[in-house]
C-alpha positions as a printed Julia matrix, in Angstrom:
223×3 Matrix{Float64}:
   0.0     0.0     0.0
   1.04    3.92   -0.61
  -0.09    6.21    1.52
   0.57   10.19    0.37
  -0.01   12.68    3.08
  -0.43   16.94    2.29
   0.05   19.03    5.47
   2.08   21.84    6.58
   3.7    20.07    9.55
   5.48   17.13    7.63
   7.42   16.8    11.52
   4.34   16.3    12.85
   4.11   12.87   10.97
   7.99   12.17   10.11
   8.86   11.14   13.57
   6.13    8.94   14.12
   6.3     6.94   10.86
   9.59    5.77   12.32
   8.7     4.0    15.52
   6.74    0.8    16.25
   5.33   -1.58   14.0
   4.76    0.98   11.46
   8.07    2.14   11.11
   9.81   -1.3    10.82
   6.55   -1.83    7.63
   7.82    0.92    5.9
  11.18   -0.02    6.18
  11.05   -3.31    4.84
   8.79   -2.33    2.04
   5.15   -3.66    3.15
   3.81    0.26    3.08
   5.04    3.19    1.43
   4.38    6.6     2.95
   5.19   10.02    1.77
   4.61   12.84    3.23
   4.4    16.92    1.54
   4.36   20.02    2.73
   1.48   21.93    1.38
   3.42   25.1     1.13
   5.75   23.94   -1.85
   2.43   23.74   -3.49
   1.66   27.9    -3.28
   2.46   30.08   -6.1
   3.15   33.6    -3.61
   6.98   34.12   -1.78
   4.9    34.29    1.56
   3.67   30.55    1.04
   0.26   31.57    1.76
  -2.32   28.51    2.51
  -5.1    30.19    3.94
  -7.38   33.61    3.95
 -10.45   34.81    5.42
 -13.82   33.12    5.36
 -16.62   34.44    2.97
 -19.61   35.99    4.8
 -17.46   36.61    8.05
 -16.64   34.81   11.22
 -13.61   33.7    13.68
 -10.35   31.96   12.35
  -9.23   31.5     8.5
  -9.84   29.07    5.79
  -7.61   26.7     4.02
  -7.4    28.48    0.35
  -8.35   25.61   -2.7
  -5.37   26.18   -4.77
  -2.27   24.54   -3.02
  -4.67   21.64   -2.39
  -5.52   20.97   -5.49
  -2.19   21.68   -6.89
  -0.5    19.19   -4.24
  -3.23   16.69   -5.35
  -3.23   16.51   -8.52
   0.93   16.26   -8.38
   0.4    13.08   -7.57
  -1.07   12.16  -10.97
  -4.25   10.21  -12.15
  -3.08    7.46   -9.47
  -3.51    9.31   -6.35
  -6.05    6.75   -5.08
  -8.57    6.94   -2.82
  -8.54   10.87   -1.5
  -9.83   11.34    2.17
  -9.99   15.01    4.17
  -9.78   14.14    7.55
 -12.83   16.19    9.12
 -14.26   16.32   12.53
 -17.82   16.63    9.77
 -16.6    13.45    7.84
 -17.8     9.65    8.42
 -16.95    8.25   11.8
 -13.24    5.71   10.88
 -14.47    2.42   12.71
 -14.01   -1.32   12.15
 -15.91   -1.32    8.77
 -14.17    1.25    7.36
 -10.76    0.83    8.4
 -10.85   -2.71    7.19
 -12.55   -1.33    3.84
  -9.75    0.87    3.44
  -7.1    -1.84    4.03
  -8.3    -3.36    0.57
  -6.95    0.22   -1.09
  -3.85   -0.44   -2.98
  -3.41    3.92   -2.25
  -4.84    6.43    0.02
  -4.23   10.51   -0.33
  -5.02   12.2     3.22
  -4.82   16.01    3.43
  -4.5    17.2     6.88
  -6.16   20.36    7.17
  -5.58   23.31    9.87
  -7.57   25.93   10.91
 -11.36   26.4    10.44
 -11.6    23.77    7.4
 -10.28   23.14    3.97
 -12.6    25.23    1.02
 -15.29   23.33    0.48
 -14.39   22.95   -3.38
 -11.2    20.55   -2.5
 -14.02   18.14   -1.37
 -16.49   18.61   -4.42
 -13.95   19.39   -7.35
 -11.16   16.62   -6.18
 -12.95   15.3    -5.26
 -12.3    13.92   -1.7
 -14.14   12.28    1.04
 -14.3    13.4     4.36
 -13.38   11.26    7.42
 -13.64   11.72   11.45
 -11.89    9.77   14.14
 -14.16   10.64   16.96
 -16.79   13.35   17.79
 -14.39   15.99   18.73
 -12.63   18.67   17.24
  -8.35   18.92   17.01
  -6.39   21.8    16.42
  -5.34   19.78   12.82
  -5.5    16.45   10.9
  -1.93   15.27   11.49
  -3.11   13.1    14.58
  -6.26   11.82   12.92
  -3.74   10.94    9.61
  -1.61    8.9    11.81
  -4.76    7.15   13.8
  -6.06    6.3    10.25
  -2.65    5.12    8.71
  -2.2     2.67   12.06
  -5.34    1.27   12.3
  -5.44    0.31    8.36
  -1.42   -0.56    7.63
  -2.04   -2.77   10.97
  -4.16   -5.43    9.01
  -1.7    -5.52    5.56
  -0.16   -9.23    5.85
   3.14   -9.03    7.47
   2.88   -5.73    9.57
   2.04   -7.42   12.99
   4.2   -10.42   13.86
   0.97  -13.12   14.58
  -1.43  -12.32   11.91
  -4.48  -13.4    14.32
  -3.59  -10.99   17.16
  -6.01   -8.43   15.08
  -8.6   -11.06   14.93
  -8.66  -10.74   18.71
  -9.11   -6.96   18.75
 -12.12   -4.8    20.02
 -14.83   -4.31   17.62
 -13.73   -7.7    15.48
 -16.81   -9.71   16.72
 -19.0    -6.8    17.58
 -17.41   -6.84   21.33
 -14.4    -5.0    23.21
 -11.48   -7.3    23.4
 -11.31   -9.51   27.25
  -9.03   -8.34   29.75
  -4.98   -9.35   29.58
  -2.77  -10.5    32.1
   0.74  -11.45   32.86
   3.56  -12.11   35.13
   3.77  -11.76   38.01
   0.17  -13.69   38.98
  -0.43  -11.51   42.11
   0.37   -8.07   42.68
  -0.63   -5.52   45.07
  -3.26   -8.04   46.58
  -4.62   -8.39   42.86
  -4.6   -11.94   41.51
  -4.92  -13.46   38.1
  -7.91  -15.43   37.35
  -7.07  -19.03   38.13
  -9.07  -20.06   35.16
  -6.07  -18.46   32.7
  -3.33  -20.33   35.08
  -5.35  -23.75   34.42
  -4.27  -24.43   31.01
  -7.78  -26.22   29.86
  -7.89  -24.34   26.96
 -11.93  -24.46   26.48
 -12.39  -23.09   29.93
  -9.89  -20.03   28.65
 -11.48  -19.48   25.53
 -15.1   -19.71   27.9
 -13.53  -16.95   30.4
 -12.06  -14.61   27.82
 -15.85  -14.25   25.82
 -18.21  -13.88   29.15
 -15.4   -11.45   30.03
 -15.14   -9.74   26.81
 -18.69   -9.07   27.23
 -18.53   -8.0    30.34
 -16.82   -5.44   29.88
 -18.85   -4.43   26.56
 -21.54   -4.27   28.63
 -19.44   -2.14   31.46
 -17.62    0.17   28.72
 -19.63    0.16   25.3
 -22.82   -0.98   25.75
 -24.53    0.23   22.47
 -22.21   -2.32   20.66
 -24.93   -5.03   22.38
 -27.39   -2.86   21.01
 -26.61   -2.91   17.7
């Protein structure tokens, strides 16, 4: 997979790309990021990227053209083009595995009030949200999307059915994890996961995965 981010805080994604997991994927070849700064993409010496919004109001607007010059760089294979936007389509399980399948993804990380409305309708792009909540940019929600879908490309994680384990795969959180030492502070481990009958485990882990559904999330029973 290719993934080609626009911003105008390539740091903000540079260092991270480098650690974990995702890091050692793009080193041995598995995904290919790049990331550019929207301001080589202005055509003024002050590297201009925004102005003020039409019919008034608090903060400035992301101005069209450096978008969809930086864009459209990137050729007629730019992929699948996603805004990341607190009013965008809420990333979850669905999606994130939907977007796996993509053999490229374009995400321009907006500042300020927005991105002109045009770089959505004339790209055109789609608009995505990790959460109901509003950041001060889309750097963060560019790296939450790029680790939750590079996470499930074959050969990123080390034991391809540790993501088949995760939250949200069967509709419920994931159960609770424990390890060594098998008391602490008073606190034990259940003697169930000590017993080594593997049915009684697997028994455990899904009342307790549901459980805490129940406890933490529970309008993923409703659904």
């Amino acid at each position: 997979m290719r993934i080609d981010v626009v911003t105008i805080f390539p740091a903000m994604l540079e260092g991270p790309l480098r650690e974990s997991l995702l890091g050692k994927a793009i080193a041995d070849g598995l995904v290919e990021v790049r990331v550019h700064d929207l301001r080589d993409f202005t055509q003024d010496r002050h590297r201009t990227v925004d102005d003020e919004s039409f019919g008034g109001g608090p903060g400035m607007v992301m101005k069209p053209e450096p978008w969809f010059a930086a864009v459209e760089s990137l050729g007629e294979d730019r992929g699948r083009v996603i805004m990341l936007s607190p009013a965008g389509r809420q990333l979850d399980r669905d999606l994130v595995h939907e977007l796996s399948s993509e053999p490229h993804l374009t995400l321009l990380s907006g500042r300020y009030e927005g991105i002109d409305e045009r770089v959505v309708d004339g790209l055109p792009a789609e608009e995505i949200s990790i959460g109901d909540y509003v950041l001060s940019g889309g750097e963060l929600p560019a790296l939450v999307l790029i680790e939750a879908v590079t996470r499930l490309i074959p050969g990123v994680i080390g034991r391809e059915e540790s993501h088949e384990r995760d939250s949200f795969e069967d509709g419920l959180l994931d159960h609770p994890h424990y390890t060594r030492p098998a008391e602490y502070r008073g606190m034990e481990v259940p003697e169930v996961l000590r017993s080594g009958h593997h049915a009684e485990i697997e028994r455990w882990r899904r009342e307790a995965a549901l459980d805490k559904t129940r406890r933490n999330r529970p309008d993923l029973l409703e659904d």
